[in-house]
DRENLOFI-789752 format. One record per atom (N, C-alpha, C, O): residue in three letters; x, y, z. Coordinates in steps of 0.05 Angstrom, whole numbers, padded with zeros to 5 digits, always signed. Layout:
# residues N
ALAXYZ/...
END
This chain:
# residues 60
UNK+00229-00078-00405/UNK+00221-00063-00428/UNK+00239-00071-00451/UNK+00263-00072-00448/UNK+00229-00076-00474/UNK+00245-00085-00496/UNK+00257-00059-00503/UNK+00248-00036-00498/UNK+00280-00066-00516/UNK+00301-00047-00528/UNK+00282-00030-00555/UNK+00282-00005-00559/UNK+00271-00045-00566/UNK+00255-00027-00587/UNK+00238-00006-00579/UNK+00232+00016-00589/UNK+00229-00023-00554/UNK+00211+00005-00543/UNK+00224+00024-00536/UNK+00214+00046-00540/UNK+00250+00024-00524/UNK+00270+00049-00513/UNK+00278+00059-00534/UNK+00279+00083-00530/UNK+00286+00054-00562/UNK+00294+00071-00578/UNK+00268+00083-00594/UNK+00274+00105-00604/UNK+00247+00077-00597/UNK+00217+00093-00603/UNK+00212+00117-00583/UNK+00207+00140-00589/UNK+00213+00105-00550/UNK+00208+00124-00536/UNK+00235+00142-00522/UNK+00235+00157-00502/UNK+00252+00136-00535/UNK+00278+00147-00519/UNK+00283+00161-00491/UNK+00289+00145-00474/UNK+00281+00184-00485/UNK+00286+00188-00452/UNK+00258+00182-00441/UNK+00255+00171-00419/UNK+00236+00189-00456/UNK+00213+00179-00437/UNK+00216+00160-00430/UNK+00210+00156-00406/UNK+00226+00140-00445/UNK+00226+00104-00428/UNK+00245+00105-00410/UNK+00239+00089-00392/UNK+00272+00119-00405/UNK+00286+00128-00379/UNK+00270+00140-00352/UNK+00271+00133-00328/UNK+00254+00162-00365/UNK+00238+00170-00344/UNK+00223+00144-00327/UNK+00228+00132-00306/UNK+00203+00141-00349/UNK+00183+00114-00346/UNK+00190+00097-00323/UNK+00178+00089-00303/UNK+00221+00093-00335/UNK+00233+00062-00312/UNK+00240+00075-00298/UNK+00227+00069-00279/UNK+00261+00101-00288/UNK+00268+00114-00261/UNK+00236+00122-00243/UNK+00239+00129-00220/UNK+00208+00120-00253/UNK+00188+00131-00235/UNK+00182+00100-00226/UNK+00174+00095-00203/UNK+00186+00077-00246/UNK+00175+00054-00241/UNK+00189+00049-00213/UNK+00178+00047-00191/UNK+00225+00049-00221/UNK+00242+00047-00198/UNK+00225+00068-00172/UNK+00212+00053-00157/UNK+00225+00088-00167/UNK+00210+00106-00144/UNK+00189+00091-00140/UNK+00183+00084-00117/UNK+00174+00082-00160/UNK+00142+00068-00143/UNK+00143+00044-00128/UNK+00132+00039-00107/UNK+00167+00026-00148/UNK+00172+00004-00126/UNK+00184+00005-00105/UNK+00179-00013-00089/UNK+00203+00027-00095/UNK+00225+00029-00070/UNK+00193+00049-00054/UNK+00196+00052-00030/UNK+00175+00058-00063/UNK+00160+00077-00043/UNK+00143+00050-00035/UNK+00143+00044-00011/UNK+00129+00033-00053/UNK+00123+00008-00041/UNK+00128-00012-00030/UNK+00111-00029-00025/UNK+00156-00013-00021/UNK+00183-00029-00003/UNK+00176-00022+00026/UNK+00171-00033+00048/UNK+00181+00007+00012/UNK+00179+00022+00041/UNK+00151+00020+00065/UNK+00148+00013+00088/UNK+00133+00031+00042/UNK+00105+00028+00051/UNK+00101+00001+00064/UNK+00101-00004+00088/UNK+00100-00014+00047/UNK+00102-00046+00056/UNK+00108-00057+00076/UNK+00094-00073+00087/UNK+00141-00045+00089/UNK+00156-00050+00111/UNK+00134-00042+00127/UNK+00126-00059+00143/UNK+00119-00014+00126/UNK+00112+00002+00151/UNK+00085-00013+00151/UNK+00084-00025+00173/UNK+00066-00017+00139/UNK+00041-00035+00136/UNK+00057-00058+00153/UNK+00046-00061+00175/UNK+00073-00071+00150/UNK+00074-00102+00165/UNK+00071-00093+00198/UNK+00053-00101+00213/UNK+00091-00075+00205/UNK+00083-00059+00229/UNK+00051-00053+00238/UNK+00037-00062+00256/UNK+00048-00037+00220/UNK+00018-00024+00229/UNK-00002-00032+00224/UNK-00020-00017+00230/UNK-00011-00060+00210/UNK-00032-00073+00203/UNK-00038-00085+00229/UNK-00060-00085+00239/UNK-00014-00097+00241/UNK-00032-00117+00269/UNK-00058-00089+00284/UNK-00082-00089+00290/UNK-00033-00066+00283/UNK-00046-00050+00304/UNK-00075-00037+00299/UNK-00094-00029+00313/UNK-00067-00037+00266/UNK-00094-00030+00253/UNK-00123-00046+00261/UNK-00145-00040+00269/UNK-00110-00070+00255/UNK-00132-00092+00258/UNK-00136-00095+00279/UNK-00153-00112+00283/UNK-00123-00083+00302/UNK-00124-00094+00332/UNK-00146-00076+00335/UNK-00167-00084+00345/UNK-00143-00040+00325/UNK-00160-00031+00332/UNK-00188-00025+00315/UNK-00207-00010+00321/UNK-00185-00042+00293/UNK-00212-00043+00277/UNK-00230-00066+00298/UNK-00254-00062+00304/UNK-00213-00089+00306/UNK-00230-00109+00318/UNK-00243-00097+00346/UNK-00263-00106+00358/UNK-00220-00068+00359/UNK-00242-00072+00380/UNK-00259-00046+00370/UNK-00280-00043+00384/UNK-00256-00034+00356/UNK-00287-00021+00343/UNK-00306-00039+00343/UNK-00323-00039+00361/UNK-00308-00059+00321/UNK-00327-00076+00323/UNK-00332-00091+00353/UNK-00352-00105+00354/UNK-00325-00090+00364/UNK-00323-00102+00390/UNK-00345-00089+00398/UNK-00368-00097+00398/UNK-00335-00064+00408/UNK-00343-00034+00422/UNK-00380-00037+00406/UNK-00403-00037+00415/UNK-00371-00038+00391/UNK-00410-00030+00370/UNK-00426-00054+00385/UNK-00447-00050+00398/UNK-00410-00088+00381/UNK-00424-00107+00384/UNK-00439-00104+00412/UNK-00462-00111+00415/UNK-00426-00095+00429/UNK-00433-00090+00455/UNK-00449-00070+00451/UNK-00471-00077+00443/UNK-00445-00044+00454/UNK-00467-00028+00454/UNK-00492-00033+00433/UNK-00514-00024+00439/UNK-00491-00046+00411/UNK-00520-00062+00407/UNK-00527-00085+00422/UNK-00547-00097+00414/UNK-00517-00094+00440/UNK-00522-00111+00458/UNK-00533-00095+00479/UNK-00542-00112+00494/UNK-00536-00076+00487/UNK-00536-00069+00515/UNK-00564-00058+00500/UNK-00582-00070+00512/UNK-00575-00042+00481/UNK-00588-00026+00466/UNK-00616-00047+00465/UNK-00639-00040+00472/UNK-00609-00069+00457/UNK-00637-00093+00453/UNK-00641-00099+00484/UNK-00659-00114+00492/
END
């Protein structure tokens, strides 16, 4: 953020950047836990689709 803008917006642009700071460290975080939980996600979205492909298989 340019300096001109901090002295126009004074503590709001403090606020501004301390929530910016919180959104990026809650997105670090999130992030970390997504690298974890995406395989498992996807493990169990694929056998959903699995599960359906079959039972429209069995169905025709």
């Amino acid at each position: 953020m340019s300096e001109e803008l901090k002295e126009l917006l004074g503590s709001k642009a403090d606020a501004f950047e301390a929530n910016q700071e919180l959104v990026q460290s809650a997105i670090a975080v999130c992030g970390g836990k997504l690298s974890v939980l995406l395989p498992a996600l996807l493990c169990l979205i694929g056998d959903d689709s699995a599960k359906k492909k079959a039972a429209s298989k069995k169905k025709s």
